[in-house]
C-alpha positions in Angstrom: -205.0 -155.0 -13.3 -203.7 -151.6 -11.5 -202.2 -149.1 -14.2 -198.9 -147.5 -13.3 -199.1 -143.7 -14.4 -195.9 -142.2 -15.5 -194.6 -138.9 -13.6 -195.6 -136.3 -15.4 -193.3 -134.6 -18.4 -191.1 -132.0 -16.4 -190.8 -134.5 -13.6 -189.6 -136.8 -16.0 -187.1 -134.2 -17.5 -186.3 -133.3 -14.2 -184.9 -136.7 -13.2 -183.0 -137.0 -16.6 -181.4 -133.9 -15.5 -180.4 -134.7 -12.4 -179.0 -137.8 -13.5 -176.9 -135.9 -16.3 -175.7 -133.4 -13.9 -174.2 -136.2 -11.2 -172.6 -138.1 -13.9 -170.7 -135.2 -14.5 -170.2 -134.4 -10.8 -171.7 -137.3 -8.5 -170.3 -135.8 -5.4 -172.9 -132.8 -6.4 -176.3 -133.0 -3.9 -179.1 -133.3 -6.0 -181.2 -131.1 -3.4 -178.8 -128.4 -4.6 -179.2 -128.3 -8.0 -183.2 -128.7 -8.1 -183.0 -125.7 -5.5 -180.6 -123.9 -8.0 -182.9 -124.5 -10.9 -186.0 -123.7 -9.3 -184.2 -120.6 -7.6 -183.4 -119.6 -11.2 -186.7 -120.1 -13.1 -188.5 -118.0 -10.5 -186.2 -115.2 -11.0 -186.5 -115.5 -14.5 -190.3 -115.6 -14.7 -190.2 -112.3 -12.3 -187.8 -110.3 -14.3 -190.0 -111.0 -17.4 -193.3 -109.6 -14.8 -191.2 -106.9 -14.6 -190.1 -106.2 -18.3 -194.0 -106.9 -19.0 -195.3 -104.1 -16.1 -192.8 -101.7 -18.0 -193.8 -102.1 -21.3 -195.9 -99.4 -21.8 -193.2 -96.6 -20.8 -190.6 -97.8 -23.7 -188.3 -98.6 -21.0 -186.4 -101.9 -20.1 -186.2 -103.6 -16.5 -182.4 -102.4 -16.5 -183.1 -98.7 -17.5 -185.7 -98.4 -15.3 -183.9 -99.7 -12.6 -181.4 -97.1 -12.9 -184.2 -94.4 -13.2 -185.8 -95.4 -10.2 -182.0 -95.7 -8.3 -181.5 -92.1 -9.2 -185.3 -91.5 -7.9 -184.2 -93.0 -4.5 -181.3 -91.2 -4.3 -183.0 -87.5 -4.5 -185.8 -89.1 -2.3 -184.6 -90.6 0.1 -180.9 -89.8 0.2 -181.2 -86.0 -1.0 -178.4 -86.7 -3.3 -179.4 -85.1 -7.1 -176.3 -86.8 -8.6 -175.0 -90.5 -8.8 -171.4 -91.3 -10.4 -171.9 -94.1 -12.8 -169.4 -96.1 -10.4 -172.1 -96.1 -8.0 -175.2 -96.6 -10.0 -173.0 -99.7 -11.1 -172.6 -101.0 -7.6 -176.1 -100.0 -6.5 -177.6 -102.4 -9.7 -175.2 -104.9 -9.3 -174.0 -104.7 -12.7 -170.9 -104.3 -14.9 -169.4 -100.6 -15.5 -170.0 -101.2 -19.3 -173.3 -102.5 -19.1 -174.7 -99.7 -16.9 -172.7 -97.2 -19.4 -174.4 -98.1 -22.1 -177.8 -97.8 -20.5 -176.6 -94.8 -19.0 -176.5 -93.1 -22.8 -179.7 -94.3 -23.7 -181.8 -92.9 -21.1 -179.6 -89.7 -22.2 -180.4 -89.8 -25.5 -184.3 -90.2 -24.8 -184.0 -87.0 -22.4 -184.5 -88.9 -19.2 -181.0 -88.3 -17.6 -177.9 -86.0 -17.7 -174.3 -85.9 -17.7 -172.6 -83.0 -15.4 -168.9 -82.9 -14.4 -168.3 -83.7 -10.9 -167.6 -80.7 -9.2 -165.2 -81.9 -7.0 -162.9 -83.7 -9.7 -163.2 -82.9 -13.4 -162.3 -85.4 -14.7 -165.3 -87.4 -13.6 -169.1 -87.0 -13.9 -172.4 -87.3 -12.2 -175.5 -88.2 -13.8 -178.9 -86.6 -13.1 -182.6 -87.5 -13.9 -184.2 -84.9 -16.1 -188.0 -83.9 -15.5 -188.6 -86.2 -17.5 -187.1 -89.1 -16.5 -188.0 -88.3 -12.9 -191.8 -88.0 -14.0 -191.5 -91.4 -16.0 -190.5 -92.9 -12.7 -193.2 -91.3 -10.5 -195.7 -92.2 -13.2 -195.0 -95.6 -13.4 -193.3 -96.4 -10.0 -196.6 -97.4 -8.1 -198.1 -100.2 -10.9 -194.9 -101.3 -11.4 -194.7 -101.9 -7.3 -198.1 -103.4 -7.5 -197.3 -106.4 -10.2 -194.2 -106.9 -8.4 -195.9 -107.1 -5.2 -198.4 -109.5 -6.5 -196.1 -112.1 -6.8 -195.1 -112.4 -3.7 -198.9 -113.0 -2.6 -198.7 -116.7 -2.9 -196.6 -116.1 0.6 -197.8 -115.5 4.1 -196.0 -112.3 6.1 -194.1 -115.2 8.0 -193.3 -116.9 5.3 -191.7 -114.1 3.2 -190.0 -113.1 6.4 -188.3 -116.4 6.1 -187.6 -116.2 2.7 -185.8 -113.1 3.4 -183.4 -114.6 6.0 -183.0 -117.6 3.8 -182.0 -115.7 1.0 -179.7 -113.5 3.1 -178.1 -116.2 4.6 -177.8 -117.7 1.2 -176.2 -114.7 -0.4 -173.9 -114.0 2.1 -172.7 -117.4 1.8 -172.4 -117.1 -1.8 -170.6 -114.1 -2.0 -168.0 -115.4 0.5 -167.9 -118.7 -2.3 -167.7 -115.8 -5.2 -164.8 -114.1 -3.1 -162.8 -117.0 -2.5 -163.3 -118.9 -6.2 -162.2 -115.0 -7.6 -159.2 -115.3 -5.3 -158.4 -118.2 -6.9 -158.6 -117.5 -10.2 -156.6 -114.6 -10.2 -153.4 -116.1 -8.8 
């Protein structure tokens, strides 16, 4: 007598899921979704490498994010100043969000608020030494653990990765532009 083995747990979920999901939309590819999910969980589990590899400078992913932004800038693009506009843009992130984050990194000394020079009515924020010595203390362990996960991944197959992706986000943000369109008339 040959015993049958059952697919293991999260395969089974998976099919369940699947199944739910085209019974609300059966047109939907199933490929799609298992890609979406999968896409998801992995950028999940990184974010929370990246929270983790933080945890011992009191900062969150998002704060430190902006830190090292404001590092780049002054490094690379010999800019000492962002607008919160741009640090906005540059993290992908609402206005409000990055406003609020904004103020705790300057209430824990790690960034300032100066006018903008050119307009008053606006303002530039700044790292402090402080919060540019937080990101130069931490910047190359940080790098490290997020490097590490990639290692699972040949050179050529990262490369591809990276055109995948591309490809996918353009393709998304076309999608995001025209559903927006949409909405709004």
């Amino acid at each position: 007598m040959t015993q049958t083995t059952s697919p293991p747990p999260d395969a089974e979920k998976r099919q369940k899921w699947m199944a739910f999901v085209q019974s609300l939309s059966p047109s939907i590819d199933p490929q799609a979704v298992r890609l979406m999910d999968e896409l998801r969980m992995v950028s999940h589990t990184m974010y929370q490498i990246g929270e983790s590899s933080l945890a011992v400078t009191g900062l969150s992913y998002a704060q430190y994010r902006i830190l090292l932004g404001l590092y780049f800038a002054e490094k690379m693009e010999h800019r000492t100043e962002l607008n919160p506009s741009e640090i906005s843009e540059r993290q992908g992130t609402s206005r409000n969000t990055i406003s609020a984050l904004i103020r705790s990194l300057e209430e824990e000394g790690l960034v300032e608020r100066h006018l903008d020079h050119n307009d008053r009515r606006k303002f530039n924020i700044c790292l402090t030494a402080a919060g540019r010595q937080k990101v130069s203390d931490h910047a190359s362990r940080h790098m490290d653990v997020v490097g590490r996960c990639f290692k699972a991944l040949t050179k050529a197959e990262q490369e591809t990765m990276s055109q995948l992706l591309a490809k996918l986000s353009q393709h998304i943000s076309a999608a995001k532009k025209s559903i927006m369109a949409q909405t709004t008339s």
